[in-house]
C-alpha positions as CSV (number, residue, x, y, z in Angstrom):
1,X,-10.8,23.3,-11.9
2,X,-10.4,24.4,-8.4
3,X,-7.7,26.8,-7.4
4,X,-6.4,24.1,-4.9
5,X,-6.2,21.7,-7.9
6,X,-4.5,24.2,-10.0
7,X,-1.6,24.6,-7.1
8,X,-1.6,20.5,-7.6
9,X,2.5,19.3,-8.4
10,X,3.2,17.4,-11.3
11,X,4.0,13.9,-10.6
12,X,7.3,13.0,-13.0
13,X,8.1,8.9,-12.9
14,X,11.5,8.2,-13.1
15,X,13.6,4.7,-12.8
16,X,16.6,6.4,-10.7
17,X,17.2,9.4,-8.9
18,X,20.6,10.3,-7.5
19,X,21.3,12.8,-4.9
20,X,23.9,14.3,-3.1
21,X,24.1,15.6,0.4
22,X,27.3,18.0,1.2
23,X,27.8,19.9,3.9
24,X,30.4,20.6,6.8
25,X,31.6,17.7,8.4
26,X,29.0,19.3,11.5
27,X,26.1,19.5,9.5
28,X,25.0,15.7,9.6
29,X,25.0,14.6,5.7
30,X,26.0,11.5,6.6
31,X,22.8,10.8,8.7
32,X,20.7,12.7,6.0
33,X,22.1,10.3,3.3
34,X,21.9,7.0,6.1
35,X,18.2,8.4,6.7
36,X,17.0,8.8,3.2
37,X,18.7,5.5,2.3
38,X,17.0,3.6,4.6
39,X,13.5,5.0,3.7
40,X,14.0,4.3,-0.1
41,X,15.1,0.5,0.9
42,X,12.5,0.5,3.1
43,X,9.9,1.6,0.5
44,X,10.9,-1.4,-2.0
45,X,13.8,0.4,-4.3
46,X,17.1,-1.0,-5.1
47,X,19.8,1.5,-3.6
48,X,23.5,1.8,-3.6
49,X,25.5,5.0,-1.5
50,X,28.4,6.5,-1.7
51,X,29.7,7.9,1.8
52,X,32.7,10.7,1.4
53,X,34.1,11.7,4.6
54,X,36.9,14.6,5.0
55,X,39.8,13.4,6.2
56,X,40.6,16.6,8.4
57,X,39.6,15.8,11.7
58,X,38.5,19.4,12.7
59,X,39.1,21.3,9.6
60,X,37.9,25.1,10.0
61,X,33.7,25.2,9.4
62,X,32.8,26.2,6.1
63,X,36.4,25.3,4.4
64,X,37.0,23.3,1.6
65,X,39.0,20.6,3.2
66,X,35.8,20.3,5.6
67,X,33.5,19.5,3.4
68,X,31.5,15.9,4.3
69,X,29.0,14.1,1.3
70,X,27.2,10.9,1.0
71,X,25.7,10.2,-2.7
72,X,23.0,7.9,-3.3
73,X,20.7,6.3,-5.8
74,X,17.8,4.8,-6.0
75,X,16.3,2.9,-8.4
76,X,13.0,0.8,-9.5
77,X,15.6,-1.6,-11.4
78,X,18.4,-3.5,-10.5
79,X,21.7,-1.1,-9.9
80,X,24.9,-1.5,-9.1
81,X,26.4,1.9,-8.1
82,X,25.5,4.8,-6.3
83,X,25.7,6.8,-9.8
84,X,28.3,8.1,-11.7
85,X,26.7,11.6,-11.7
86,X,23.9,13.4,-9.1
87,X,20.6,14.3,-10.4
88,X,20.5,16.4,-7.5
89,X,23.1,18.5,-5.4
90,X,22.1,19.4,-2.3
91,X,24.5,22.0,-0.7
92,X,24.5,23.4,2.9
93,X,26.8,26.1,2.3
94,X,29.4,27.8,-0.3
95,X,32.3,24.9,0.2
96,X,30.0,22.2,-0.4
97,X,28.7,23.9,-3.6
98,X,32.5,24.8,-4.7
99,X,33.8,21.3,-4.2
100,X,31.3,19.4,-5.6
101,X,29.0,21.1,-8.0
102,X,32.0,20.3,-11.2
103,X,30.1,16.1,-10.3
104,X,26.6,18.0,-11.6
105,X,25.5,17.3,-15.3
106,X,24.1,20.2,-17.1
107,X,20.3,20.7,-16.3
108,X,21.2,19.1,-13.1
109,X,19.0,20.4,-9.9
110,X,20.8,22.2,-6.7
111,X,19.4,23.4,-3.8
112,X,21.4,25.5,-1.7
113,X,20.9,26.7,2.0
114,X,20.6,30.5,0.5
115,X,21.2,31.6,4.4
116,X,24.7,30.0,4.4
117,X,26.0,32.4,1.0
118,X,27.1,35.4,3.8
119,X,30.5,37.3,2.3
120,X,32.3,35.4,5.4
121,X,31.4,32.0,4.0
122,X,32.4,33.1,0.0
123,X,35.7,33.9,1.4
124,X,35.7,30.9,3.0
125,X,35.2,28.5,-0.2
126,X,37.6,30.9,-2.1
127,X,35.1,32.7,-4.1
128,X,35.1,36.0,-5.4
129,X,31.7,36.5,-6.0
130,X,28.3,35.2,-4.7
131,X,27.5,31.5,-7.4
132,X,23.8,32.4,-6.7
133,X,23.9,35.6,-8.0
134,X,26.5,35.8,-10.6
135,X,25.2,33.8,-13.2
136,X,27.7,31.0,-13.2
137,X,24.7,28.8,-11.9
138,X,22.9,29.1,-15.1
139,X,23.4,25.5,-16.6
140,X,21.4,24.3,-13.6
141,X,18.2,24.4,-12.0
142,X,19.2,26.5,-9.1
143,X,16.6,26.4,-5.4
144,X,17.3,28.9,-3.3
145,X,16.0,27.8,0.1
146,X,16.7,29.5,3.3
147,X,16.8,26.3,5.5
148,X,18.9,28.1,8.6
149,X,15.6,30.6,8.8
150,X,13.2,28.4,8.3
151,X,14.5,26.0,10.8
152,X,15.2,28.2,13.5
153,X,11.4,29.1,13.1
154,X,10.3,25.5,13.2
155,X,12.1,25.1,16.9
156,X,10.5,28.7,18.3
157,X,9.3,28.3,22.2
158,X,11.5,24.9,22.7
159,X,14.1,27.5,24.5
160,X,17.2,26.1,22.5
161,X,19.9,28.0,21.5
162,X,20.3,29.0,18.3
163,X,23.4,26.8,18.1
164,X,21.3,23.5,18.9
165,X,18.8,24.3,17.1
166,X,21.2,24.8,13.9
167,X,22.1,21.0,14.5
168,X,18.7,20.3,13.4
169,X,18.8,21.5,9.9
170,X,19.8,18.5,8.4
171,X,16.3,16.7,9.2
172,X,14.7,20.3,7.5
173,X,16.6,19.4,4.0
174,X,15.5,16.1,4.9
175,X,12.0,16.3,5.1
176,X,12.1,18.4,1.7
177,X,13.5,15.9,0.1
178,X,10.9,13.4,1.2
179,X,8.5,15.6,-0.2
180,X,10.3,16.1,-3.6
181,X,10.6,12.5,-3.6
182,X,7.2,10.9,-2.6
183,X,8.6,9.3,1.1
184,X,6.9,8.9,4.1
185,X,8.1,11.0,7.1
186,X,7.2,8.1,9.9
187,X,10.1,5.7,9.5
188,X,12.3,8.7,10.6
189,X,10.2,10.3,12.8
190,X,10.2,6.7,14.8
191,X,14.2,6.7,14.4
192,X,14.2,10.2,15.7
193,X,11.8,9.1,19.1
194,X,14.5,6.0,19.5
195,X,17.8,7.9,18.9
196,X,16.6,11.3,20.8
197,X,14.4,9.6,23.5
198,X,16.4,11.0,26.6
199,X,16.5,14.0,25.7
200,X,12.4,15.4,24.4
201,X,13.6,18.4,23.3
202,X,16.4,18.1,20.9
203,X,13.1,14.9,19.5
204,X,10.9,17.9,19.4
205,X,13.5,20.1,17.4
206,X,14.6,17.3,14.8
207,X,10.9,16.5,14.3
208,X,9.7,19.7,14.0
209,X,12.3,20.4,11.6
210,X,11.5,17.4,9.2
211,X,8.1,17.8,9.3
212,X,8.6,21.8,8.8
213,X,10.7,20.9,5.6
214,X,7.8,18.4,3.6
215,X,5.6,21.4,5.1
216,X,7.7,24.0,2.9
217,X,7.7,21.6,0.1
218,X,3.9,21.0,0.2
219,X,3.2,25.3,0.1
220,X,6.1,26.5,-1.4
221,X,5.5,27.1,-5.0
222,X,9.7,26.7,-5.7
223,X,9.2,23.6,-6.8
224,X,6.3,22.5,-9.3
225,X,7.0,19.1,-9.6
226,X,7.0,15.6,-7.5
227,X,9.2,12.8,-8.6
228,X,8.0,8.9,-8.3
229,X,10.8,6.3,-8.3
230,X,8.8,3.0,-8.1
231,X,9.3,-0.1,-5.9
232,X,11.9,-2.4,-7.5
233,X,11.3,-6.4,-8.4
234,X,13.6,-7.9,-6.0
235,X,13.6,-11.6,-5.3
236,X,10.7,-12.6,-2.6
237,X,12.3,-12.0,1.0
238,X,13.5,-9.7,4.0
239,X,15.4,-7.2,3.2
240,X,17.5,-4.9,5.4
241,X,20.2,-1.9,4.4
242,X,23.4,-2.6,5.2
243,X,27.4,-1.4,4.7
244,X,29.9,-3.8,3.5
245,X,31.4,-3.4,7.4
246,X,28.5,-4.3,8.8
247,X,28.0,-7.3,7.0
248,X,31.1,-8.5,7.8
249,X,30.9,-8.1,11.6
250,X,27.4,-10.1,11.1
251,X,29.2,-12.6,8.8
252,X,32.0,-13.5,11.3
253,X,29.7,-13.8,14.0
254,X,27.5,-16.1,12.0
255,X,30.7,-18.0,11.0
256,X,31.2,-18.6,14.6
257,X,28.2,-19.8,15.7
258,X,27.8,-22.5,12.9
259,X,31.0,-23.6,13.7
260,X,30.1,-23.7,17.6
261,X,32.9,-21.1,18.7
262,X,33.5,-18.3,20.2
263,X,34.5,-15.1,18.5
264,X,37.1,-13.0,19.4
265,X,37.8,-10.4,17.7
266,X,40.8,-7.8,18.4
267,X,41.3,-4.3,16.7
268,X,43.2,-1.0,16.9
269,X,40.8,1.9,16.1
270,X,41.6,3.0,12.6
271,X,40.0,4.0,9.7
272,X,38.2,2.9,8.4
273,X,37.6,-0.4,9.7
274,X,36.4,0.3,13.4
275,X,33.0,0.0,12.5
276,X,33.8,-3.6,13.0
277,X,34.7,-3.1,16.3
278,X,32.2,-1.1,17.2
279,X,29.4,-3.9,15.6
280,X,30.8,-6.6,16.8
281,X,31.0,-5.5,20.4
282,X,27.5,-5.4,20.6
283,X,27.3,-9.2,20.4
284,X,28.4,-9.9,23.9
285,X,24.9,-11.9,24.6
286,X,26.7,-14.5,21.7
287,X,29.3,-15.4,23.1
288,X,31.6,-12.8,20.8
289,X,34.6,-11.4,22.9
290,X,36.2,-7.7,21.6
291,X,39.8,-6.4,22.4
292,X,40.5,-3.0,21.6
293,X,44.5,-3.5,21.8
294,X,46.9,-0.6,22.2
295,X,48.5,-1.2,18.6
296,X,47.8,-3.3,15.4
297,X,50.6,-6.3,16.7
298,X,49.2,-6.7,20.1
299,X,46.0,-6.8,18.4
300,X,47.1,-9.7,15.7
301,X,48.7,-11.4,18.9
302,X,45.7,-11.6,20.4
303,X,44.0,-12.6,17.7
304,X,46.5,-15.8,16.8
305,X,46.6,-16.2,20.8
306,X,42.2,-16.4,20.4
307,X,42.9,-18.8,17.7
308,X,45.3,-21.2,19.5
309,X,43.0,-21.3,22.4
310,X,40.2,-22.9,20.2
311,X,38.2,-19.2,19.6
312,X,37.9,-18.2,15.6
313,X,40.6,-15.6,15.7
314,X,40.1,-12.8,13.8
315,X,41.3,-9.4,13.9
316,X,41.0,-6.2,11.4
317,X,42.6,-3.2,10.1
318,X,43.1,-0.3,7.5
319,X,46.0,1.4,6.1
320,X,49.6,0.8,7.7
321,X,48.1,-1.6,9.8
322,X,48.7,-4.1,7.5
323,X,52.1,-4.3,7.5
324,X,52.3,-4.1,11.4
325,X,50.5,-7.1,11.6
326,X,52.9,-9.0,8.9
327,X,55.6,-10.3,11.1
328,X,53.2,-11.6,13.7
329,X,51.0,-12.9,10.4
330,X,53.9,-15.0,9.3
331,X,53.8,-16.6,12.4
332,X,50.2,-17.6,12.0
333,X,51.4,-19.2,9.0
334,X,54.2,-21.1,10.7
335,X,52.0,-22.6,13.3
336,X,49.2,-23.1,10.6
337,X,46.3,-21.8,12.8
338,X,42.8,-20.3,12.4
339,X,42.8,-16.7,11.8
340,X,41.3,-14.6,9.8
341,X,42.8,-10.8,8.9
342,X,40.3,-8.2,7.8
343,X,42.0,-5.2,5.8
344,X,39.8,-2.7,4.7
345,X,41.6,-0.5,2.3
346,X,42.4,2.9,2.3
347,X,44.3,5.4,0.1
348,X,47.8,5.1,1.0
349,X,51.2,4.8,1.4
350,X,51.6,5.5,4.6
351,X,48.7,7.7,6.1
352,X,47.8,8.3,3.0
353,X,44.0,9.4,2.3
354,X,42.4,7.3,5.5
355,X,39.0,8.7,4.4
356,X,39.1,7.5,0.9
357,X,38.9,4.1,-0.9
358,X,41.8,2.5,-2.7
359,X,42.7,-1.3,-3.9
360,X,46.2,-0.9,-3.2
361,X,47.5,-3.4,-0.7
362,X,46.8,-7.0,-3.0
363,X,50.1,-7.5,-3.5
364,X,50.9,-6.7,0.3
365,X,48.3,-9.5,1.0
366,X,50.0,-12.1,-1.6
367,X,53.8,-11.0,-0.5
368,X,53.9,-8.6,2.6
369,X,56.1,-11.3,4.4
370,X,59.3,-12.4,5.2
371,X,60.4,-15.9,3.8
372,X,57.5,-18.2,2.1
373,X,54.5,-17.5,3.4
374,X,51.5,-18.3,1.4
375,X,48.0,-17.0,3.2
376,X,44.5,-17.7,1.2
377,X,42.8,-14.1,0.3
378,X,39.6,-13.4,-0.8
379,X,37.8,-10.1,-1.7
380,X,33.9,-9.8,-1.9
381,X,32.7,-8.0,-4.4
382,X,29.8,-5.8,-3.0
383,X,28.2,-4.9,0.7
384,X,26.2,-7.7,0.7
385,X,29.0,-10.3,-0.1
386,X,31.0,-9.5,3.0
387,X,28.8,-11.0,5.1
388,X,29.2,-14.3,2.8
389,X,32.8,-14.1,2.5
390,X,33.3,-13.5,6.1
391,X,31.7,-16.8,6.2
392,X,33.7,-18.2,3.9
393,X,37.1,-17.3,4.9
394,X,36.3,-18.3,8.2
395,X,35.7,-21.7,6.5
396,X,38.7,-21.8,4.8
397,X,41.0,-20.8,7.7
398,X,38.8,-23.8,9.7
399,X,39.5,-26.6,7.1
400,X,42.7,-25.9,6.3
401,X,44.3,-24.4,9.4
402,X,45.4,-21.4,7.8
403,X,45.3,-17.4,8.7
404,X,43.2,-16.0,5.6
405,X,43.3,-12.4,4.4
406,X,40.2,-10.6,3.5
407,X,40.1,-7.7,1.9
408,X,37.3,-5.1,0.9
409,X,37.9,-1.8,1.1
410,X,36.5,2.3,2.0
411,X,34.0,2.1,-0.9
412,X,32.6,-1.5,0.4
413,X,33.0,-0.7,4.2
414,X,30.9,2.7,4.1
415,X,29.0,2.1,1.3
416,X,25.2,0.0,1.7
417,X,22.6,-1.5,-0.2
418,X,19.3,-3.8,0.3
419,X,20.7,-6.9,1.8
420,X,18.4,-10.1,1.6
421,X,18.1,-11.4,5.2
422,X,19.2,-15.1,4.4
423,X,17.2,-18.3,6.5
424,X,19.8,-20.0,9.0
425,X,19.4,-22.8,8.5
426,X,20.7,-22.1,4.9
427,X,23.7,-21.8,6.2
428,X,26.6,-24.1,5.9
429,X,27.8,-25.9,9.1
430,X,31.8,-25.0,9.2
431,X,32.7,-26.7,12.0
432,X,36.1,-28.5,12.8
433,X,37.3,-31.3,15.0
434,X,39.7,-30.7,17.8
435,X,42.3,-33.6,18.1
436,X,41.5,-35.1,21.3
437,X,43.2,-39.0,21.1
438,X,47.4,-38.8,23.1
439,X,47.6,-42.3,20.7
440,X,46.9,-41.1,17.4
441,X,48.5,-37.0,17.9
442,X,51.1,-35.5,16.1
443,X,51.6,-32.0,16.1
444,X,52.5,-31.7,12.2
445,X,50.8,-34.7,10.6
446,X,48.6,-33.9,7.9
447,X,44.7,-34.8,6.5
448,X,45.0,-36.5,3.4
449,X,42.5,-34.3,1.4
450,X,43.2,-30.3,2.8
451,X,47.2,-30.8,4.2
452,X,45.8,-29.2,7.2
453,X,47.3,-29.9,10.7
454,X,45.6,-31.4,13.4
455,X,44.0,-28.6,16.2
456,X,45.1,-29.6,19.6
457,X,43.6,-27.4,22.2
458,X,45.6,-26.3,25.2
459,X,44.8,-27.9,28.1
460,X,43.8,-31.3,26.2
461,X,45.7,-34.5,28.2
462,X,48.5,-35.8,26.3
463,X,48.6,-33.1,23.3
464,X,51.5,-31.0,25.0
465,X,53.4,-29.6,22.0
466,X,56.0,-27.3,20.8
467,X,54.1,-24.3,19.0
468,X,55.9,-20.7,18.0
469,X,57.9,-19.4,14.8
470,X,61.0,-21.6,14.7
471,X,60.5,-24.1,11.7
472,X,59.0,-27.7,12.8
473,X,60.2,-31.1,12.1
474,X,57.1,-32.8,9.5
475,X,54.8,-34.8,11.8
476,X,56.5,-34.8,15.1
477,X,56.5,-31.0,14.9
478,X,59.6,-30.5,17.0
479,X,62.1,-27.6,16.4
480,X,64.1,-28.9,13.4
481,X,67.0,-27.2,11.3
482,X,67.2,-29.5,9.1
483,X,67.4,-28.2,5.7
484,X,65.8,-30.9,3.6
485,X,63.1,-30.5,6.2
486,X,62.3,-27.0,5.8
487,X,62.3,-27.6,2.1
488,X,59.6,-29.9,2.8
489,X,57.4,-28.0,5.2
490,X,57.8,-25.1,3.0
491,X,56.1,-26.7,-0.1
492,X,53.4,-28.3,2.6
493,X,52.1,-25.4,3.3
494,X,52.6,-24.1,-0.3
495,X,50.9,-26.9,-1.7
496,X,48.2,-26.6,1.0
497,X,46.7,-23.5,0.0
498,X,47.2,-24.2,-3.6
499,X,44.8,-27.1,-3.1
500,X,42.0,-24.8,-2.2
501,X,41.5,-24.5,-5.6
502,X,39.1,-27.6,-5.6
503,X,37.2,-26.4,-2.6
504,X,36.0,-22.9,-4.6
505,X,34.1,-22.2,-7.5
506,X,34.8,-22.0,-10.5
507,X,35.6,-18.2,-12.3
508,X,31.7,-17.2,-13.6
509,X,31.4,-15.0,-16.6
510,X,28.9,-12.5,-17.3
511,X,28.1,-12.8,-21.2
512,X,29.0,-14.9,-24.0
513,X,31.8,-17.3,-23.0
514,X,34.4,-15.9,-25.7
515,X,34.7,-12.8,-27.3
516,X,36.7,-9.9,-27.7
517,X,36.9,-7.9,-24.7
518,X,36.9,-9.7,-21.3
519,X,36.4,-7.1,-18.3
520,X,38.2,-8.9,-15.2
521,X,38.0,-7.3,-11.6
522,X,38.2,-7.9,-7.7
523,X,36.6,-6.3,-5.1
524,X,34.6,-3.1,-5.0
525,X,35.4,-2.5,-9.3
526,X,32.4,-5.3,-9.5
527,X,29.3,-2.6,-9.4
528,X,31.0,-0.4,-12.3
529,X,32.4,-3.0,-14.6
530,X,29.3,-4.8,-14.5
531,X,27.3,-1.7,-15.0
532,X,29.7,-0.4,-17.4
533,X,29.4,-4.5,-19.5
534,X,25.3,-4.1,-19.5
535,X,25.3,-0.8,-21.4
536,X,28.2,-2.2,-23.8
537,X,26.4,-5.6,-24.4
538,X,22.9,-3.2,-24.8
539,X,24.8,-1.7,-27.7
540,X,25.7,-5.2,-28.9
541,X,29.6,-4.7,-28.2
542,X,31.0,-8.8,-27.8
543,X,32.4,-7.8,-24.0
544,X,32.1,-9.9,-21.1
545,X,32.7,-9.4,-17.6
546,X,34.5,-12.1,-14.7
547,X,35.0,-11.1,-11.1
548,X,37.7,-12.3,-8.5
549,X,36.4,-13.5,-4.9
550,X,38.9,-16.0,-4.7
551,X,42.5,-14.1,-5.4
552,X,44.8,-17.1,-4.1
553,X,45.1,-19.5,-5.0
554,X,42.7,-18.2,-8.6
555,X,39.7,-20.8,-9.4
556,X,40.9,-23.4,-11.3
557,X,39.3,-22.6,-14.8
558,X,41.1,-19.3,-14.7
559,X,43.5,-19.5,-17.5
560,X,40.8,-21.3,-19.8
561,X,38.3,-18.2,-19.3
562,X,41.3,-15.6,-19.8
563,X,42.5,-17.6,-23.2
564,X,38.5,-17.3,-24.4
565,X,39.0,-13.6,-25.2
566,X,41.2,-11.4,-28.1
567,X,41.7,-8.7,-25.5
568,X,42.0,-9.4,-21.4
569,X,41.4,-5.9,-19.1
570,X,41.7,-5.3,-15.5
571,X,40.5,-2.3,-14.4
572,X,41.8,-1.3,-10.8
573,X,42.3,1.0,-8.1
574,X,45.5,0.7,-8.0
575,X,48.5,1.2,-10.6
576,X,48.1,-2.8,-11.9
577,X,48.3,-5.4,-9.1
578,X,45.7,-8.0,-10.5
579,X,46.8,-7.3,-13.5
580,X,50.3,-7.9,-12.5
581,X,49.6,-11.2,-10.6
582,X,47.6,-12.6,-13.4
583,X,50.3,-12.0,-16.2
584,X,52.9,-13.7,-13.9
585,X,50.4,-16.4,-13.1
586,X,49.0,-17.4,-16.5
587,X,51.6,-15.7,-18.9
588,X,48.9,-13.5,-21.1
589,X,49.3,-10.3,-22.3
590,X,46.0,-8.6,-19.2
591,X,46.1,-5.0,-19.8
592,X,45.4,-2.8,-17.2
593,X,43.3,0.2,-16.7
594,X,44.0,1.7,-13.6
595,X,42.8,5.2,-11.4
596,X,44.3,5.9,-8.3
597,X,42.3,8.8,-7.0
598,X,40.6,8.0,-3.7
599,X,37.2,7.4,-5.7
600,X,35.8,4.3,-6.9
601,X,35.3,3.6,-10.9
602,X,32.6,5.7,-12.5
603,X,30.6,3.7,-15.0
604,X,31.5,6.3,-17.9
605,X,35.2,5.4,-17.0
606,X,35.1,1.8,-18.0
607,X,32.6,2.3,-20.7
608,X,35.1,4.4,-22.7
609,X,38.1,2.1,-22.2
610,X,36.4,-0.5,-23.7
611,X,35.5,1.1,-26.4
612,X,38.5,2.1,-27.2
613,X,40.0,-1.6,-26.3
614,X,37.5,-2.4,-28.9
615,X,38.4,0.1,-32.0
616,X,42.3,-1.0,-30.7
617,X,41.6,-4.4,-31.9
């Protein structure tokens, strides 16, 4: 055997790696994780990511509060997460080692930028000693790599400064990471040419600075072994990555071109829902019309302005901004139009955590009004589903003349997986006719079938009529105070969106259709409990799992599949709000399980309260 073969790595298959990239908030994890992400989709595997962003602004470099990560994993199987735990840690400098090193499982790999570990950056992160030197490393494979030295070496003769040229380090521990993993350099070398075209030199510096870290990879004898993650078996198709926000922005605009409007969408930047903003502004060439208002009422003004004007009305939010939006949102309600609310959750009250994920405002979307106001809300479940659901509330709020809440949240917005491009023409027409005939028009008379009101477009000859917030006489839809009137109107509307319930599917269950445990959720829990319900059926445990897209009104089989199971549990972000609603709703004793922490569900977490549901019983 040849010394060249001898120097050969190891090849190591595994089914799922997870890594984690931390760093300052400066030092680009988030386009390292994007990056990498978008290879390993790219390359066939499944993939789920976690972004974590700091929530100071401009915290000091090298602190703790600064410190940015984005967790992924990939997978030649289906998965649901982005991991519970990282296989891998990469760390750029002592904070990002400090803050998330306690996530790392015993045996676990870390590679450290070994330049970054000066006695100013210890102090920094609040240690007393140097990690990589002290021994409390040990449970861990430990790769010391000096990536600020090697990097600056990689950009010699471009005539950078050393600042700019430290920008580039990123691509370094990303192109060592390739290497470790088996991925091809070219898909981001062609992103790099795109993004960095203007300006040749900082191209030059980011290439030369992936290529130089595969190149370290390849002749350093660090590391000894490559790791294969093989293509996964998803169905036949296109595939692209993308986050729960964009989705929704593509979903929207897809609602509004089968229904043959325009889109308008209006938005005050906030956290962290302006992603929307920003994707949907790029639509101009369809049609789609973006408002950045000065506050979150002008904004849902707009919005229910759009939507009187014959536009699908839609407008978006995080945070507080809900409940600036409610007064104007109970108007949308009185006038029964078109308009669709996205809030993307944050950790709250008030400011809150902006930068972290929480399922906190469901009861806000089922209550956050004054008087009886009863709005449809639906949650999808993963990235993917946001662009369906944004296609189905739209259709909702169409048929029915109704504002619709939609809610996802941090972990859903930020977080992306392989979506499967679908074919057009597989999707639904949800268009709706305008009332155009003076004979036949009256403002508040009714369809039969959905309760909803006719749409009369301004402008339309012979449809003048009174619109705002003041209660309407039934059919003739002038002001009335009439109290047996508004008793009237108010279970119209009432009984209009509990009629929806025909027009949804019915609850699905994952496993047997009775049992002892039932695992119920909403929203972003989905990839955890169901995760969490495949290992525990595995072990041959009698659990079942049923997820929430339609909140109100609930599908109409709910209280059957709720009554099928000895023990009913909700886990939550959040301190019991589903499980709240459905104990009022449906009078059963649904336990909850809830963590409020900024961080979605770990698998581990569920796992073990079912268990223990399970011994309980």
């Amino acid at each position: 055997m040849s010394e060249t073969q001898q120097l050969e790595p190891e090849v190591t298959e595994l089914e799922r790696v997870t890594i984690r990239f931390a760093g300052d908030s400066g030092d680009g994890m988030q386009l390292t994780g994007s990056q990498f992400t978008r290879t390993a989709a790219a390359f066939g595997n499944d993939v789920s990511t976690f972004p974590d962003f700091p929530a100071e602004i401009r915290a000091p470099a090298g602190s703790l509060p600064g410190v940015s990560g984005f967790q992924l994993s990939f997978s030649s199987s289906d998965i649901h997460t982005p991991g519970d735990q990282p296989d891998v840690l990469v760390a750029m400098n002592p904070a990002a080692l400090k803050t998330n090193i306690v996530d790392l499982p015993p045996g676990g790999a870390v590679i450290v930028n070994s330049d970054a570990f000066t006695p100013q950056n210890l102090g920094k992160a609040a240690y007393e000693s140097n990690p990589l030197t002290d021994g409390s490393l040990k449970s861990y494979k430990v790769f010391e790599v000096p990536m600020t030295t090697l990097n600056t070496a990689s950009a010699e003769g471009l005539g950078l400064t050393s600042k700019q040229i430290d920008l580039s380090k990123n691509f370094f521990t990303l192109g060592l990471v390739f290497w470790l993993y088996e991925r091809s350099l070219e898909p981001t070398l062609l992103w790099i040419e795109e993004k960095f075209g203007a300006r040749p030199v900082v191209a030059e510096a980011n290439a030369r600075a992936l290529r130089a870290g595969y190149a370290f990879g390849e002749t350093t004898e660090m590391f000894h072994t490559h790791y294969r993650v093989r293509p996964a078996r998803l169905a036949p198709g296109t595939y692209r990555n993308i986050t729960g926000n964009e989705a929704a922005a593509l979903g929207f605009l897809a609602a509004a071109q089968r229904a043959g409007l325009e889109l308008f969408y209006a938005s005050y930047p906030i956290t962290p829902a302006s992603d929307i903003l920003h994707q949907l502004s790029g639509y101009k060439r369809f049609g789609v019309k973006t408002y950045q208002a000065e506050d979150e009422i002008a904004a849902m003004g707009a919005a229910i302005g759009a939507s009187y004007g014959g536009a699908l009305g839609l407008t978006g939010t995080s945070g507080p901004g809900l409940a600036l939006k409610s007064e104007a949102l109970g108007l949308a309600v009185m006038t029964e139009l078109p308009v669709v609310v996205v809030d993307v959750q944050r950790g709250g009250p008030s400011t809150g955590l902006p930068t972290k994920t929480e399922q906190a405002d469901l009861l806000q979307a089922m209550f956050g009004r004054n008087g009886e106001s009863p709005i449809p809300v639906l949650a999808p479940a993963t990235p993917g589903e946001c662009f369906d659901y944004a296609i189905e509330a739209s259709r909702i709020a169409l048929k029915y003349m109704t504002p619709v809440l939609y809610l996802t949240d941090g972990y859903l917005g930020n977080g992306a997986e392989p979506w499967r491009i679908p074919d057009v023409a597989d999707l639904a027409g949800i268009g709706k006719e305008t009332a155009t005939d003076p004979a036949t028009f009256r403002p508040y008379s009714r369809d039969p079938e959905t309760l909803a009101r006719p749409w009369a477009l301004p402008g339309t000859p012979g449809l003048e009529h009174r619109i705002g917030g003041l209660e309407k006489a039934d059919v003739s839809g002038v002001v009335s105070y009439d109290p047996d009137n508004h008793h009237r109107m108010t279970l119209l509307r009432d009984r209009k969106v509990a009629g929806i319930a025909d027009d949804i599917p019915d609850l699905e269950v994952y496993g047997a259709a009775e049992g002892d445990l039932l695992i119920v959720g909403w929203g972003s829990t989905y990839g955890a409990i169901r995760s969490a319900v495949e290992r525990l059926q595995a072990a041959g445990r009698s659990v079942a799992h049923a997820h929430f897209r339609h909140i109100n009104p609930f599908p109409r089989n709910t209280d059957a599949v709720l009554r099928s199971y000895r023990t009913v549990v909700a886990p939550e972000l959040n301190l019991g709000q589903l499980s709240w609603l459905l104990r009022a709703r449906y009078l059963l004793d649904v336990r909850g399980f809830n963590l409020v922490r900024g961080k979605p569900f770990k698998i581990s977490d569920i796992e073990e309260e079912a268990e223990r549901l399970l011994l309980e019983a």
